[in-house]
N, C-alpha and C positions, 0 to 999 in steps of 0.2 A: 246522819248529821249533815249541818248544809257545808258546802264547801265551793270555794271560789276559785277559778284557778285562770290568770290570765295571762296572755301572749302576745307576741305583735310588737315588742319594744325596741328600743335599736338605736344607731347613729343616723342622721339623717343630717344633709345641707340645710342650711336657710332656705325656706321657699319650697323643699321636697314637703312628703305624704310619709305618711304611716297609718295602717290599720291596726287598730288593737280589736285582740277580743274575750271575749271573758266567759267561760263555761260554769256553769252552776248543777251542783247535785245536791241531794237530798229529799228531806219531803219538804218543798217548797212551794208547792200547790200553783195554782193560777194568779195572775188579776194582782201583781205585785209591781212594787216600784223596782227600779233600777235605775243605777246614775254611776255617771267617773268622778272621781276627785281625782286633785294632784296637788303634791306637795313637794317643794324645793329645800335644799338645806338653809336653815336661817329663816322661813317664812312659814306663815299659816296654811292650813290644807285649805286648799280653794275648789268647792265647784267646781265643776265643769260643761257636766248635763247631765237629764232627768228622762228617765222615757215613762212616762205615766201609763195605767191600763187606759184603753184604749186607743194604745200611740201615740197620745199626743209627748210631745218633747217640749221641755224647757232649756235655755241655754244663757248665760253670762255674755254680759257685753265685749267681756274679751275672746272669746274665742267664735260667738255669732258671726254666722255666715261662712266660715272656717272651719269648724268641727260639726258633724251628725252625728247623732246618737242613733242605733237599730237597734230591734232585738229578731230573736227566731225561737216564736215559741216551741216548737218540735224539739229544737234543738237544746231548750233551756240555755240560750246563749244570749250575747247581749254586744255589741261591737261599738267601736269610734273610729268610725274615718275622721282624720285628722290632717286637713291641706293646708296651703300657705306657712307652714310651720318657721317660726320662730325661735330666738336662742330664748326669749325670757320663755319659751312654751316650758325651755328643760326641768323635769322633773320625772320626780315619780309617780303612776299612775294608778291609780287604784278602784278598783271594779268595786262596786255598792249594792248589795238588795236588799231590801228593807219588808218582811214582812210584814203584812198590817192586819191580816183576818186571825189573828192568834190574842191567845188571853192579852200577853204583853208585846205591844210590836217591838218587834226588832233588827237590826240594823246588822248585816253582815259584811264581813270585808275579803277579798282578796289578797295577795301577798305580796300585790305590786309588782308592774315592768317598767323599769325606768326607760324613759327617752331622753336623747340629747340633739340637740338641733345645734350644730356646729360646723364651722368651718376648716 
């Protein structure tokens, strides 16, 4: 079965880094999407980034130029460096893959690392 498992959360200043990363098993094959959301108590889960096959990356105008999205396919991993961190960054973080070559695509999640960007 697929399973998400992701790390890297923490306390961090205004203006510090954090890396998260997010490890994937199962039979998940190749040539898949992957992305982070985050969600804050009281708000909607928002986007974050997309690492599409081929590498290419998508990102939201709030955190462009500020968060990268990687992956490592050996590793069936998937990361976000995450700079200039802000307090509204704080949330929960949650690792996404989305199968697409299957009967029904489907959308899997992680368990969540929260961050907090505080002073």
């Amino acid at each position: 079965q697929v399973q998400l498992v992701e790390s890297g959360g923490g306390l961090v200043q205004p203006g510090g880094s954090l890396r998260l990363s997010c490890t994937a098993s199962g039979s998940i094959g190749n040539n898949n999407v992957m992305a982070w959301y985050r969600q804050a108590p009281g708000r909607q889960r928002e986007w974050v980034a997309t690492l599409n096959p081929g590498s290419r990356t998508n990102y939201p105008d709030s955190v462009r130029g500020r968060f990268t999205i990687s992956g490592d396919n050996a590793k069936n991993s998937v990361y976000l460096q995450m700079n200039s961190l802000q307090p509204d960054d704080t949330a929960v973080y949650y690792c996404s893959l989305i199968l697409l070559k299957v009967a029904q695509p489907t959308q899997y999640w992680g368990q969540g690392t929260q961050v907090t960007v505080s002073s």
